[in-house]
N, C-alpha and C positions, 0 to 999 in steps of 0.2 A: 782169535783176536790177540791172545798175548803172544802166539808165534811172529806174527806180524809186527807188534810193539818191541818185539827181539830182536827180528832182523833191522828196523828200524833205527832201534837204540846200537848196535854193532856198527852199521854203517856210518853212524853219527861218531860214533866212537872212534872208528875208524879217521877218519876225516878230520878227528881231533884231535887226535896224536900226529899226523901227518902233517899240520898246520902247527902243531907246535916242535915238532922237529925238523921243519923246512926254514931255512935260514938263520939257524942256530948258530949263535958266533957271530953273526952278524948289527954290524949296529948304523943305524942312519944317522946323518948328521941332523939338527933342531934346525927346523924350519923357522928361517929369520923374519920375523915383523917388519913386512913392507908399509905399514901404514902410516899415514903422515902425523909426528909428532904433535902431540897441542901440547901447551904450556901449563897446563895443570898436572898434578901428579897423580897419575894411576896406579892405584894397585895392582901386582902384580899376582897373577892369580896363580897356582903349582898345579900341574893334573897330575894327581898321585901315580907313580910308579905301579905298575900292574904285578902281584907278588907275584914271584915264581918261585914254586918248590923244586928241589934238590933233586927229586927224584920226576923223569917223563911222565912216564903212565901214572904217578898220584898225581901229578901235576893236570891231566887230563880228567881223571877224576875228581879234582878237586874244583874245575870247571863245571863238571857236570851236577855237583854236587850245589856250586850257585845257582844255576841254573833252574835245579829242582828247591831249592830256597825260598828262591823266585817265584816259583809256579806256587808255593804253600804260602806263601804272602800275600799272593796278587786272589788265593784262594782258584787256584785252575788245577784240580782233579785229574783231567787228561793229562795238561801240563807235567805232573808230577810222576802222573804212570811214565811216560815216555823219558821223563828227566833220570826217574830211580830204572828203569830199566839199562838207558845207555850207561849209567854208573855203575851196575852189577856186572854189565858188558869189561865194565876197564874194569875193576876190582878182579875178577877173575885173572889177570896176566898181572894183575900188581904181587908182590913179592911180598905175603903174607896178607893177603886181600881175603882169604876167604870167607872170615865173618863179615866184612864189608860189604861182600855182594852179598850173602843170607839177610843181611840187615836191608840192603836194597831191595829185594827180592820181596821181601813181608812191605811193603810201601807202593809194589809196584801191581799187589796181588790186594791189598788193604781195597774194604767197598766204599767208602768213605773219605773224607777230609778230615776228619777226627780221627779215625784209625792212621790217616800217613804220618799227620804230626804227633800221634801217640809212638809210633815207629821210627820217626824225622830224630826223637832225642836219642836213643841210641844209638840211631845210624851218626849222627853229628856227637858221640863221646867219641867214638872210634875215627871219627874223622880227626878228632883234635889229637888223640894219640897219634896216629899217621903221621900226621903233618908234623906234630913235633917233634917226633922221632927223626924226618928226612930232612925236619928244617928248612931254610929257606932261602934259593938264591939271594932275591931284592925284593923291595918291597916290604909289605906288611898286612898280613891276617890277623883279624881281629876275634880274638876268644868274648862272644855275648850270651848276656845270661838273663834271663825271665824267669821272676821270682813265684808270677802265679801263673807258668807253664804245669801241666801235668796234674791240674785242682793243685795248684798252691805248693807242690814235692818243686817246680822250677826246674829248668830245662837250659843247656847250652845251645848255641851254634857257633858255626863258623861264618865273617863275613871279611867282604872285599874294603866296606868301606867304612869309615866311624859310624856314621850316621845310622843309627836303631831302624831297622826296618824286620820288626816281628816275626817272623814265620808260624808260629805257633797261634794265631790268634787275626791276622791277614787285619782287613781293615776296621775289624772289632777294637782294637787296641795298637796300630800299627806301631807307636813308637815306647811301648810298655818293654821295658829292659836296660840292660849299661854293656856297657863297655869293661869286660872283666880280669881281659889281658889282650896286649898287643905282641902277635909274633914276627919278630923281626930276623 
């Protein structure tokens, strides 16, 4: 089964590096509001900038990386085998990746939802090193922190968007954390 969750996680990997180096450089023009004006004033809503880091392959992994965020939030086990396996996949060809994937690796082999997010916080310190280190085209990663991740020691991640969405704790305490740095 885990050879299978690896060539899984590769192929996925693959496909996401390929989807983020396919039209690189390139930019579309904002699609214009055809709708008919009313005479009240509407707020104008911004859909955040999607970050992008510096570097492809973290940048892929750092996809995978929400992805498996995701899956420890939403409390999906499979979810998270498949999310830390395709992250161990990119970690390996990233450029000083190796405790990255070892970090994936113990998440993707963990029997439990308590052992991944006992594993989740250090695979996510070495995340936030990474990503600070290559920095960040645009956009904005958000450094958040839960104070009683870990029994009460508190725990990091990294996320896409402000909004506290727990990983550590899924829908037990879904919005339990802050906002502790924004990487711009």
């Amino acid at each position: 089964m885990i050879q299978q969750l690896k060539a899984a996680a590769v192929a996925a990997f693959i496909l996401a590096i390929g989807a983020c180096s396919s039209g690189a450089g390139e930019h579309k023009p904002p699609v214009e509001n055809t709708s008919p004006q009313t005479t009240e004033a509407e707020p104008i809503k911004k859909t955040p900038v999607q970050a992008t880091v510096n570097d492809e392959v973290l940048q892929a992994v750092y996809l995978k990386y929400l992805d498996l965020s995701k899956a420890l939030t939403d409390g999906d086990l499979t979810g998270a085998r498949l999310s830390s396996n395709a992250l161990e996949a990119g970690a390996v060809r990233l450029s000083g990746g190796s405790k990255l994937a070892s970090l994936a690796a113990n998440i993707t082999v963990a029997s439990g939802l308590a052992g991944q997010r006992l594993h989740f916080a250090a695979l996510s310190n070495e995340m936030v090193r990474l990503v600070k280190k290559a920095g960040l085209h645009e956009g904005a990663i958000y450094v958040d922190y839960c104070p009683m991740a870990l029994n009460d020691k508190g725990a990091y991640w990294l996320s896409a968007e402000e909004e506290i969405r727990n990983p550590y704790f899924g829908e037990e305490m879904l919005t339990c954390g802050e906002v502790k740095e924004t990487l711009q």
